[in-house]
C-alpha positions in Angstrom: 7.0 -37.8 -40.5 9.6 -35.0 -41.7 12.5 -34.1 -40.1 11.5 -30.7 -38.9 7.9 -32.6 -37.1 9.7 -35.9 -35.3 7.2 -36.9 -31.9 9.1 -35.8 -29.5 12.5 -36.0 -27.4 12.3 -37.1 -24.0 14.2 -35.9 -20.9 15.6 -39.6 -20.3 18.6 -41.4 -21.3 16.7 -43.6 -23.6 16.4 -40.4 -25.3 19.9 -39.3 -25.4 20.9 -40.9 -29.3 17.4 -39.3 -30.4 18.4 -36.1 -29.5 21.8 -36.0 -29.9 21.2 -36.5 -33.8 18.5 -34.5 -34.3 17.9 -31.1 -31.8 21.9 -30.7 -31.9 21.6 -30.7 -35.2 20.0 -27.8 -35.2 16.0 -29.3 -36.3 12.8 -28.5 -35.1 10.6 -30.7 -32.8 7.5 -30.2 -31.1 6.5 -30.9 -27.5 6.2 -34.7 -26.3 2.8 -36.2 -26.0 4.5 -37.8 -22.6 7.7 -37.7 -20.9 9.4 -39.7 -17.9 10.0 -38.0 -14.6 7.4 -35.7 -15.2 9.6 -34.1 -17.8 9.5 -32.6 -21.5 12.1 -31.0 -23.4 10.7 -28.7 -26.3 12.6 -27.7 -29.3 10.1 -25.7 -31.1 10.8 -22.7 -32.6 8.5 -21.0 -30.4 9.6 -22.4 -27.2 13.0 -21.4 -28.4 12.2 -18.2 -29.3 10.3 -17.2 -26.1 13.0 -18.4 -24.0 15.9 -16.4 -26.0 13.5 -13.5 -24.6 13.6 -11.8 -21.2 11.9 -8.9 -19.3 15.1 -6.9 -20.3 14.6 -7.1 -23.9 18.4 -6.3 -23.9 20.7 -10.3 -24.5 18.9 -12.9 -27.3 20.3 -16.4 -26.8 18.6 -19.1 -28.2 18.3 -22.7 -26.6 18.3 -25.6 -28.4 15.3 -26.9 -26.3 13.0 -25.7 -23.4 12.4 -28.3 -20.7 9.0 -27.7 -18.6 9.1 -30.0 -15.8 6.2 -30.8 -13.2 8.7 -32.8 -10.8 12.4 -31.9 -9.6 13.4 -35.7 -10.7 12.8 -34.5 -14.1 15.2 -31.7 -13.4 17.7 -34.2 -12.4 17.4 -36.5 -15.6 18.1 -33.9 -17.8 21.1 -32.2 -15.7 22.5 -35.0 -15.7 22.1 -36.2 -19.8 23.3 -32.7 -20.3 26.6 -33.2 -18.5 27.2 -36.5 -20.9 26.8 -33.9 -24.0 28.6 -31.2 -22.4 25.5 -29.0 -22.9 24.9 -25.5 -20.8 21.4 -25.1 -18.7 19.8 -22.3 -17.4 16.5 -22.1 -15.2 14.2 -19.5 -16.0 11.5 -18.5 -13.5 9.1 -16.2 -14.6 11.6 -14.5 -17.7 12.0 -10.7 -15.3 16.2 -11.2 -15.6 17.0 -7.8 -17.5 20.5 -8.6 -19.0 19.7 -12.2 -20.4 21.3 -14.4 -17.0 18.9 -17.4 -17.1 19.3 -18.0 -20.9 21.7 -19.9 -22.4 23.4 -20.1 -26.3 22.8 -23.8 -27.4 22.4 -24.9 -24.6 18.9 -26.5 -22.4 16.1 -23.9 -20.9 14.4 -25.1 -17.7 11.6 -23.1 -17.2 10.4 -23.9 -13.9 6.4 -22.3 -14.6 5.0 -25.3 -14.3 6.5 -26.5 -11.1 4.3 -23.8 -9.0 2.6 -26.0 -6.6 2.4 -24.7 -2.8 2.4 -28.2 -0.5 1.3 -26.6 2.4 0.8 -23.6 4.5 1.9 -24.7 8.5 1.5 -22.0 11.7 5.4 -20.6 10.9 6.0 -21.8 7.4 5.1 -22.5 3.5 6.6 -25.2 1.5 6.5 -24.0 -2.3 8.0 -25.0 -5.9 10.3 -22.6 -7.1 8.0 -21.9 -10.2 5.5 -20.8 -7.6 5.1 -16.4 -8.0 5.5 -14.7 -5.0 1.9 -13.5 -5.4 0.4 -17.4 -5.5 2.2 -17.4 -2.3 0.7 -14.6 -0.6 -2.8 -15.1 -1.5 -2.3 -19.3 -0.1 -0.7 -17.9 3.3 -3.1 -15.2 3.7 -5.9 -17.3 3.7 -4.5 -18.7 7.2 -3.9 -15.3 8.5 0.1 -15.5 7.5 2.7 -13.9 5.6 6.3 -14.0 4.3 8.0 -11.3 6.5 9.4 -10.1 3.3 7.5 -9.5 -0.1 9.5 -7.7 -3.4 7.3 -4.5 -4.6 6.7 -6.9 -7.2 5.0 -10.0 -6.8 5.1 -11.8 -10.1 8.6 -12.9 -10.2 9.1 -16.5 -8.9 10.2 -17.5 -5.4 13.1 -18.8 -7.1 14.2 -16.8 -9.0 14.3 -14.1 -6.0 16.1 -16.8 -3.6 18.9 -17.1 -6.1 19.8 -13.5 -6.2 18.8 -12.5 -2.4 15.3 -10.8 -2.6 15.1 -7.4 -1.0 11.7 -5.9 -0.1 10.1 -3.3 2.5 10.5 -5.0 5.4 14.3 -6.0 5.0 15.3 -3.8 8.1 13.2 -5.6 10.5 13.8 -8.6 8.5 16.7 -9.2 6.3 16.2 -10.4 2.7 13.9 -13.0 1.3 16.8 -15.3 1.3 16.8 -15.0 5.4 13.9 -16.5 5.7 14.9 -19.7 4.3 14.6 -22.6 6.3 15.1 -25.8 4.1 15.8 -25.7 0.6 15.4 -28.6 -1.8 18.0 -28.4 -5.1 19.3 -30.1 -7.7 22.7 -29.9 -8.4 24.7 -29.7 -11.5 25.5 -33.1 -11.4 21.8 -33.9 -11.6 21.7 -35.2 -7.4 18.5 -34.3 -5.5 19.6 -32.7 -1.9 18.1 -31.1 1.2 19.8 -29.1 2.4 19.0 -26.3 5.7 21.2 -24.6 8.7 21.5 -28.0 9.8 22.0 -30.6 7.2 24.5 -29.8 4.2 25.2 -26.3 5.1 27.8 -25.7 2.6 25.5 -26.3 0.2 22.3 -24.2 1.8 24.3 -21.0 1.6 25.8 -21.3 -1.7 22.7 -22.3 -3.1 20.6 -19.0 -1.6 22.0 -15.9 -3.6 24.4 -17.9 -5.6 22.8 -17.2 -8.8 22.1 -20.8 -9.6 25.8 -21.5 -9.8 25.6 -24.9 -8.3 22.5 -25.8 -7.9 18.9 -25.2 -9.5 16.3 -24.3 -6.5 13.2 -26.6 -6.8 11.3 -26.2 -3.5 11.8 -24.2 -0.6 10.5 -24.1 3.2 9.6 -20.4 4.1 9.3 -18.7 7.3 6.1 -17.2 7.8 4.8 -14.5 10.7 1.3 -13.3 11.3 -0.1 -11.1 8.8 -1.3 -7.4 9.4 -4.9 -6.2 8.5 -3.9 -3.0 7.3 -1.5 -0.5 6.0 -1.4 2.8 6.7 0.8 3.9 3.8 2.4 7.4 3.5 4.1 9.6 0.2 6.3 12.2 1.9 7.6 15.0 -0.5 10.5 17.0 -0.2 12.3 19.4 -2.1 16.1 18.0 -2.2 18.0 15.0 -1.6 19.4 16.3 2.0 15.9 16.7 3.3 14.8 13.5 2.2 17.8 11.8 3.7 17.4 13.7 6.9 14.1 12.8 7.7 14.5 9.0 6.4 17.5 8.8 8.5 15.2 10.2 11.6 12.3 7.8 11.2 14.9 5.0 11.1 16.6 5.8 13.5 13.1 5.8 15.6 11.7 2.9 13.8 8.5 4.8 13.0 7.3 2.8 10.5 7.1 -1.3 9.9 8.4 -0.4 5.9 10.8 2.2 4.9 11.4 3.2 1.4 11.8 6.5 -1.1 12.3 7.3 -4.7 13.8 10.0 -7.0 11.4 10.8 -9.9 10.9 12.7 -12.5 8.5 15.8 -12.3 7.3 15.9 -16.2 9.5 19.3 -16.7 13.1 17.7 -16.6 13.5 17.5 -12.9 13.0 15.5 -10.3 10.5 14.9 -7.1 11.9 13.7 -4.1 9.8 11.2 -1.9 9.6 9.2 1.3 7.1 6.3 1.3 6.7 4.5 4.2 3.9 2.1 5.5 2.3 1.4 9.2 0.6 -2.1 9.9 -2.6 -2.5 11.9 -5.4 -4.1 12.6 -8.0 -1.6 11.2 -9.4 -0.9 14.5 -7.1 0.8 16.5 -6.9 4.7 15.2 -3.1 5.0 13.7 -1.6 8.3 15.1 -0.2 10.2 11.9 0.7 13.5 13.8 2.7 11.1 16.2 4.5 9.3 13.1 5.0 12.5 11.1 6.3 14.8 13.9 9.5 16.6 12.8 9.7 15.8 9.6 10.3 18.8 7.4 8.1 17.1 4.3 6.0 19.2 2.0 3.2 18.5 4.3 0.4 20.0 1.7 1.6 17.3 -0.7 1.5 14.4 1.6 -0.6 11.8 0.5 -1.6 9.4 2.9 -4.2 5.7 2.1 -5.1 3.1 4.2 -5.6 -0.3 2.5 -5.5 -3.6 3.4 -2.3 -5.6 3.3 -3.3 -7.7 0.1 -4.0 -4.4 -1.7 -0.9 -2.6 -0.4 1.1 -5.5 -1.4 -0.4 -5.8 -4.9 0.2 -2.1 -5.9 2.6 -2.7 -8.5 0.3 -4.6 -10.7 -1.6 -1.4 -11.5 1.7 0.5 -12.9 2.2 -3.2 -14.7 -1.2 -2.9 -16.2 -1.0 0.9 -17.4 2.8 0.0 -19.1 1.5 -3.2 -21.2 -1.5 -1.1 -22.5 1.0 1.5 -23.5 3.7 -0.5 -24.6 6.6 0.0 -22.4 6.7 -3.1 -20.4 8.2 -4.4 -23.8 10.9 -1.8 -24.1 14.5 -2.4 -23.1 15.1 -2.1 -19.1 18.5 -1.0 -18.6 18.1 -1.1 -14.4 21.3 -0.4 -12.6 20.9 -2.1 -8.6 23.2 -1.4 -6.0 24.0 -0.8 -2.6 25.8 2.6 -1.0 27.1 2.7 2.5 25.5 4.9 4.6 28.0 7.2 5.4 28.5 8.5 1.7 25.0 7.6 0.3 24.1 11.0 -0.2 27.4 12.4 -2.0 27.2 9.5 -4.1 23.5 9.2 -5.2 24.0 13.3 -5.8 26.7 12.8 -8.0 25.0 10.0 -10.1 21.5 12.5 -10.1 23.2 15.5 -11.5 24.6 13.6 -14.1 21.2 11.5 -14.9 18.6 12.9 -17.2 14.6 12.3 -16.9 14.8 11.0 -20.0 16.9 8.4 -19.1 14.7 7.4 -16.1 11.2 7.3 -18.7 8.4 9.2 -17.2 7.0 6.3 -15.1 10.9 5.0 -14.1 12.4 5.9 -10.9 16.0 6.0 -9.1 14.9 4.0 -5.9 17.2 5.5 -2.6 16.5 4.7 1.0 18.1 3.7 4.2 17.5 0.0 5.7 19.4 -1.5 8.8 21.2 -4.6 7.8 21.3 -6.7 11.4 18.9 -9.1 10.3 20.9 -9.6 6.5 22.9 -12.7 7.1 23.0 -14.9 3.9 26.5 -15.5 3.2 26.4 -14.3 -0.2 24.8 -11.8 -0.2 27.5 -8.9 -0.6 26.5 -5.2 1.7 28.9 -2.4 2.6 30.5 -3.1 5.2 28.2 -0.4 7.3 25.3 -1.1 9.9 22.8 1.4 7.4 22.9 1.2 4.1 21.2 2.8 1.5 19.5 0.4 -1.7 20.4 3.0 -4.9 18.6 2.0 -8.1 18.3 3.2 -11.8 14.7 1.9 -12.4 15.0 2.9 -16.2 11.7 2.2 -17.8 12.7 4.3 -21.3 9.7 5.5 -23.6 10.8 3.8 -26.8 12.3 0.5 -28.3 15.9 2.7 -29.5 18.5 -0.3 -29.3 20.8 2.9 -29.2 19.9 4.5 -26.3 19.5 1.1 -24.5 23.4 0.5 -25.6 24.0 3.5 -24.5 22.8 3.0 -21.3 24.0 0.1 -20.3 27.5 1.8 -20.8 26.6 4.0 -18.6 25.6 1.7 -15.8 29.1 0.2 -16.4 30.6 3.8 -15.5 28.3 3.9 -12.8 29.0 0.8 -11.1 32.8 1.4 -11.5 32.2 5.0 -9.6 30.1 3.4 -6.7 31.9 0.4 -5.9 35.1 2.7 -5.6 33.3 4.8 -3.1 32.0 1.2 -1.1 29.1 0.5 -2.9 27.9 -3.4 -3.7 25.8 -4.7 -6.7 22.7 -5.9 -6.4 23.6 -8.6 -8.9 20.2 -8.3 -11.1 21.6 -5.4 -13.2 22.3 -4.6 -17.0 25.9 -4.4 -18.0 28.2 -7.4 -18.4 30.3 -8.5 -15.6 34.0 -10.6 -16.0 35.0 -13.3 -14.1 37.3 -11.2 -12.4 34.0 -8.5 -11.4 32.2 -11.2 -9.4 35.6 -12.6 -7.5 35.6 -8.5 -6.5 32.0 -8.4 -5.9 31.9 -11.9 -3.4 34.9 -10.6 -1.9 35.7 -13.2 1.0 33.2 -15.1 0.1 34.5 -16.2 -3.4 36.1 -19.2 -2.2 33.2 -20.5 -0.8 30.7 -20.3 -4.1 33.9 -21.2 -6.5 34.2 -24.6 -3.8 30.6 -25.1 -3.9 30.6 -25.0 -8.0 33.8 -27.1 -8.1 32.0 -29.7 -6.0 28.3 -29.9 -7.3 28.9 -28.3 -10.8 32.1 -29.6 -11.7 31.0 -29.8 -15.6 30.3 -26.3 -15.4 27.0 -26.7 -17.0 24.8 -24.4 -14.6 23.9 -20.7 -15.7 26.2 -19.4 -17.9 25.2 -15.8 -18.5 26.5 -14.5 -15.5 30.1 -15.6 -16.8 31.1 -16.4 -13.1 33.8 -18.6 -13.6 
């Protein structure tokens, strides 16, 4: 047996010596035939390599091993024979980060695929694994006539890697975010201790671990709320020909609540400008006739460009996977992502997301990118940590950069930019949606949690207190 082919290391502490002189050392090792807990840590180079990667394609940080566990005990082992070595570890869900936040230099990956399994599926709730994607989830509640009340556009990220960051969807203004509809959350902590934790029992912990980008805690399984699921969509494209209109008229259906989803888009128009578009979505029961002269009355839309589809609710909420199919046969899913996610307040969305337009070219967008912008009530947002202007509308404002080449440069360059961008729109009141590309001090996220610093910096003092959890968002 050579050195660079030794059987594998096992997450245990009767593999602590093994491991300590030979994957810190920097040598190879391939995958354990077996592992306690339901554990396995991995140091190949591939396993390495494809966890130094991210949908970003922006940060490279290799790990000295990979750990795929089928059980959060096996989590726990390895937590805690990490804080003995004084090792850094970083979950990974289904690798979408964009700026390299669940890898770690050196340190232990814990890619939580395999830990996918949905328990069960109850009248007003699903108990998942993290791993789990949001789209496993939907087609297990489904078949019982049920739904999360809010689904992200895309439904191949994990559930939790979207409960550590918040989760916004269509439905956040009749529902709040994805992490609102938590009711019980099972974690390990940084000191490698399995807790419940809910409203009720360990609340501290419960709201630092929901959007507190795995600071203190690693998310393992999770108890969702679930509503009755609609048939049908009725789904709208609305067209305008400036930013003022759009905002007028998605202000007016808001305000009227016209539609169960609300959302709209800046794109490009293939000759260096830019399309301006409300897309909104009814739910029904495919029998009752929907009334779209009643839903579109006073809007000032281009109504010969209206296009308007009626699909079921499992189609509807699958759409991105076509635009995800059409950019890995061309390439682009690979290409850097430079996305820029924030929040404006409503009462200077439009000034702002002008300003940032003007000085945006298509070409910096990609010609199947968009700048997301649209106005969502925030009464029913009430995770702690997740940060909102201070407003009762506010306006989701995202650079969806999807760039036609590989160019290093121009990603560099854009991720610059987002810096001057963020700088611009948190001086006007905007927030971060903390999922974006450009690097962030210490001193950035105490401004960005605002009063509720003290609470995530108590609740990593307490459970983390080795600092070993996620280190690429260089919180503290």
């Amino acid at each position: 047996m050579t050195p660079n082919r030794r059987t594998l290391l096992h997450a245990s502490v009767s593999a602590t010596a093994m491991l300590a002189s030979t994957a810190l050392a920097g040598q190879s090792h391939g995958p354990s035939s077996g592992s306690p807990a339901g554990a396995e840590l991995n140091c190949s180079p591939e396993a390495c390599a494809a966890a130094s990667e991210d949908f970003g394609h922006i940060i490279h940080k290799r790990p000295r091993a990979v750990l795929r566990p089928t059980t959060s005990a096996g989590i726990a082992e390895i937590l805690r024979w990490a804080g003995q070595q004084g090792l850094t570890v970083a979950a990974r869900g289904q690798g979408h980060g964009i700026y390299g936040r669940s890898m770690t230099e050196g340190g232990i990956v814990i890619d939580l695929g395999a830990l996918a399994t949905i328990h069960r599926v109850e009248p007003d709730r699903v108990v998942v694994d993290a791993g789990a994607t949001w789209h496993a989830v939907l087609e297990a509640t489904l078949a019982k006539g049920l739904v999360p009340p809010v689904l992200t556009n895309y439904l191949g990220l994990s559930v939790g890697g979207t409960l550590a960051v918040g989760g916004i969807g269509g439905s956040s203004s009749r529902h709040g975010l994805q992490t609102d509809q938590v009711l019980e959350l099972d974690v390990v902590t940084g000191e490698g201790r399995q807790l419940t934790c809910s409203p009720t029992s360990s609340a501290g912990l419960y709201d630092a671990a929901r959007a507190g980008l795995a600071q203190c805690a690693i998310i393992a399984r999770a108890t969702l709320r679930l509503v009755r699921a609609p048939e049908r969509v009725r789904r709208f494209q609305l067209s305008y020909p400036d930013l003022p209109s759009l905002t007028a008229d998605q202000r007016r259906v808001l305000d009227a609540a016209r539609f169960d989803q609300l959302q709209g888009a800046v794109v490009p128009d293939g000759a260096g400008g830019w399309r301006y578009l409300l897309e909104a979505g009814v739910f029904h029961d495919g029998q009752s006739p929907v009334d779209d002269e009643a839903l579109l009355a006073g809007l000032s839309d281009r109504r010969e460009s209206a296009v308007i589809t009626d699909l079921t609710f499992r189609d509807d909420a699958n759409a991105f996977a076509k635009l995800e199919t059409l950019l890995r046969s061309n390439g682009q899913w690979f290409n850097p992502h430079p996305w820029l996610l924030t929040f404006l307040p409503g009462s200077n969305a439009m000034e702002i997301a002008s300003e940032v337009i003007a000085g945006t070219n298509s070409e910096d967008i990609g010609p199947f990118g968009r700048i997301t912008y649209y106005p969502m009530v925030t009464d029913e947002c009430r995770t702690p940590l997740v940060r909102l202007p201070g407003e009762r509308i506010v306006f989701p404002f995202n650079l969806i950069r999807i760039p036609a080449s590989a160019d290093e440069a121009n990603a560099e360059r854009l991720i610059a930019r987002n810096r001057e961008l963020y700088d611009r729109i948190r001086g006007a009141g905007g927030v971060l949606y903390p999922v974006s590309a450009f690097p962030m001090s210490s001193r950035d996220w105490a401004d960005h949690f605002g009063a509720q610093w003290p609470l995530l910096r108590e609740a990593r003092r307490r459970h983390d207190p080795g600092n070993l959890l996620t280190p690429g968002y260089a919180l503290f």
